[in-house]
C-alpha positions in Angstrom: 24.8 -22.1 -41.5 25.3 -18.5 -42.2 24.5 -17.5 -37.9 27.5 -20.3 -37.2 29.7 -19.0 -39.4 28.8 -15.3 -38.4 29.0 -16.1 -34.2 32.8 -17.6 -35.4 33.6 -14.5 -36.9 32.2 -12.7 -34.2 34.6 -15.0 -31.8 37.9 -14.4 -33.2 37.0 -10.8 -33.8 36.8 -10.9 -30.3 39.8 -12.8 -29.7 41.6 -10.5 -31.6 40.3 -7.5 -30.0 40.2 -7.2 -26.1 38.0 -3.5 -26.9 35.8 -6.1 -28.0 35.8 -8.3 -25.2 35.5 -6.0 -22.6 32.6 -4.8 -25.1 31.4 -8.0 -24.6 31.6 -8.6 -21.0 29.8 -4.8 -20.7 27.0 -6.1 -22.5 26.6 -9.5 -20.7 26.6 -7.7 -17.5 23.9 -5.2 -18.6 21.8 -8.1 -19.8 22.1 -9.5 -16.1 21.1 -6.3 -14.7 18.3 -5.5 -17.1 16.7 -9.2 -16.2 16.9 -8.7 -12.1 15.3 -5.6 -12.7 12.6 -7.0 -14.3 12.6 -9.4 -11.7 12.5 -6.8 -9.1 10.1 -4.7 -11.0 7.8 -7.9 -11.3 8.1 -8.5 -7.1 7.6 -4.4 -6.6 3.9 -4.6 -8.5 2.7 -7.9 -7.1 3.8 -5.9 -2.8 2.0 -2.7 -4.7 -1.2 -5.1 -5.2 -0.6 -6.0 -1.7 -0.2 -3.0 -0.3 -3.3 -1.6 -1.9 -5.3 -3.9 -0.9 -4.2 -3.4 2.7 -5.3 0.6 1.9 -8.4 -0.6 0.9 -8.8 -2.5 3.9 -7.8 -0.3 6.4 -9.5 2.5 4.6 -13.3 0.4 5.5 -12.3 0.2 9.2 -11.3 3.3 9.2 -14.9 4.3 7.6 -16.4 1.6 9.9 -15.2 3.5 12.7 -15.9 6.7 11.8 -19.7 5.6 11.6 -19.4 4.2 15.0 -17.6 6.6 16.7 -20.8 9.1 14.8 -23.2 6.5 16.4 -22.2 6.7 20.5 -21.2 10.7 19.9 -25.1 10.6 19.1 -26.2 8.5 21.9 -23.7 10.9 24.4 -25.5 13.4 23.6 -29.2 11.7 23.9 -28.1 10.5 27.0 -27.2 13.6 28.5 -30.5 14.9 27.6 -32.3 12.7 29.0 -30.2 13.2 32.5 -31.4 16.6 31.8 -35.0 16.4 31.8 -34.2 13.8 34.5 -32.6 16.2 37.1 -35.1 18.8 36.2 -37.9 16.6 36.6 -36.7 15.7 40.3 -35.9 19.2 41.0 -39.5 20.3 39.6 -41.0 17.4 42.4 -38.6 18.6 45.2 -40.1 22.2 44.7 -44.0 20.9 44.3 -43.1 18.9 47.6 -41.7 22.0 49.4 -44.3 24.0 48.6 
């Protein structure tokens, strides 16, 4: 009994007093905002989760990569060798066969 008769207090206060209406209205309006920010803040986190896992993804191709791209620089360069000792094996054999 004693919240009833403290919100009807409360209300003809405020119908008495537009300060305390626009008071009122201030408050209400703040409380809206207040819970579609949480709202907001609540749909920002779970795109944040998201998004991090997409980093985490990308971040493993991008190592993936990285460990190929390592592997055929490697085999470039074992390659080449062996057209090396190739091209001087068949030069060595053109000379023998000259001589």
């Amino acid at each position: 009994m004693e919240a009833a008769s403290v919100k009807n207090k409360q209300a003809q206060a405020a119908k008495s007093d537009p300060n305390l209406i626009i008071l009122e209205q201030k408050i209400f309006g703040m409380i809206e905002m207040i819970k579609g920010l949480k709202s907001e803040n609540v749909s920002l986190k779970e795109k944040n989760k998201e998004l991090q896992g997409q980093i985490r993804v990308l971040e493993s191709s991008l190592v993936a990569e990285t460990k190929d791209l390592e592997e055929l620089s490697q085999e470039k360069i074992m390659a080449k060798m062996v057209v090396d000792n190739l091209l001087h094996s068949i030069d060595s054999l053109i000379e023998v066969k000259e001589k």
